[in-house]
N, C-alpha and C positions, 0 to 999 in steps of 0.2 A: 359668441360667448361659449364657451368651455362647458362641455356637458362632462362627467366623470363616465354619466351611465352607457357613453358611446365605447364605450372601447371595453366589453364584456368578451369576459374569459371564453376562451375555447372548451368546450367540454373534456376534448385530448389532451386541455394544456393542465398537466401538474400545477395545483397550490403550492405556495410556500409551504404548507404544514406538509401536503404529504411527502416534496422534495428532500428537507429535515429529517423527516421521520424516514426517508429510503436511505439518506446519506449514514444516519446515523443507525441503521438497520446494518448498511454494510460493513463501517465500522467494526459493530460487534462482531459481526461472522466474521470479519478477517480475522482478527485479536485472535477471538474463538480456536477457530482454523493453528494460526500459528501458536497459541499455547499447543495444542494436544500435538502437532510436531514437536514443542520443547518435551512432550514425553506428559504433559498434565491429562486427568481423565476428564471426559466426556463434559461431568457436572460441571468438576473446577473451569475448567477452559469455557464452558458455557455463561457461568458466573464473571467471570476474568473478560470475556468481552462484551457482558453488559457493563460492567464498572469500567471498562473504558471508552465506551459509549459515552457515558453520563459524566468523564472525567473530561471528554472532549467538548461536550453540550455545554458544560458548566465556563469552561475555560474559554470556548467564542463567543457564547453568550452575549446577543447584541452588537456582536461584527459581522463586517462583509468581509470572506473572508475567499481570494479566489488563489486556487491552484492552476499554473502554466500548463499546458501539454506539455510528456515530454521532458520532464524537469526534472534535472540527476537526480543521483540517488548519493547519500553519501555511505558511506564503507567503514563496517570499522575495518582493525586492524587484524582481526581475527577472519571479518569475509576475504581481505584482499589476500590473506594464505591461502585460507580454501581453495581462492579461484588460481593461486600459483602452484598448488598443487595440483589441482585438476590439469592444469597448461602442461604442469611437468607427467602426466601419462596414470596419475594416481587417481583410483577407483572409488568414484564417490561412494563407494559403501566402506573402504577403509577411511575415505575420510571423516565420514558419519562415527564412527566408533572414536577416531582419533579427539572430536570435537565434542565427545555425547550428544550427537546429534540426529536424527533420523536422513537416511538417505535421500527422501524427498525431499527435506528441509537443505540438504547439500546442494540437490540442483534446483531449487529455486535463487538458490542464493546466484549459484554460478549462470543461473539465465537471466539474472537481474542482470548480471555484472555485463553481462552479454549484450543487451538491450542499451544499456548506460554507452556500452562501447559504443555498439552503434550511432547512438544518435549524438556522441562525442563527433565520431567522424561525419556523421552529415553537417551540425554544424558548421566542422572549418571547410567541410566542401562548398559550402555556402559562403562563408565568411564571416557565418552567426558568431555572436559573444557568447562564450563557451560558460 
């Protein structure tokens, strides 16, 4: 017969709540983070990645919702200049001003792009589905 009580939680093993509560912890600080790179202050960016937290919570709300390793990134049309700029010898701090963007915000974009590259070519070195 099936006991339920055999198979008790680890004390090291995260609950659902507090997993939730980390994912959507990190959420906001990213948000957070990338507003005040678009240039917003401290509060607003603080504020802007709680309401995207709660915009996130609200909108899975009762799904299982699982992210790949690993898994591209899409681009707009504005990142894939940056990173053609950048390839053509151009100084991400001119292209931060070109974009109103902050410099840091230039090379994240262009290490994203970096990253995507990469694991574009491991896949077909593999023969993964791209």
């Amino acid at each position: 017969m099936f006991n339920p009580d055999s198979f008790e939680r680890r004390e090291d093993e995260p609950t659902m709540e507090s997993r939730r509560y980390e994912i959507l912890s990190e959420v906001a600080a990213k948000a957070a983070e990338l507003a005040r790179d678009f240039g917003l202050g401290r509060d607003v960016a603080e504020q802007f990645g709680a309401a995207t937290a709660d915009i996130v919570a609200d909108a899975c709300s009762g799904q299982v919702i699982s992210f790949p390793n690993n898994c591209g990134y899409r681009f707009s049309q504005r990142d894939r200049e940056i990173v053609e700029l950048e390839q053509k010898g151009v100084h991400p701090g001119r292209i931060a001003k070109r974009y109103g963007l902050t410099e840091r915000h230039v090379r994240r974009i262009i290490k994203r792009a970096e990253l995507r590259e990469r694991n574009l070519r491991q896949k077909q070195l593999f023969n993964l589905e791209s």
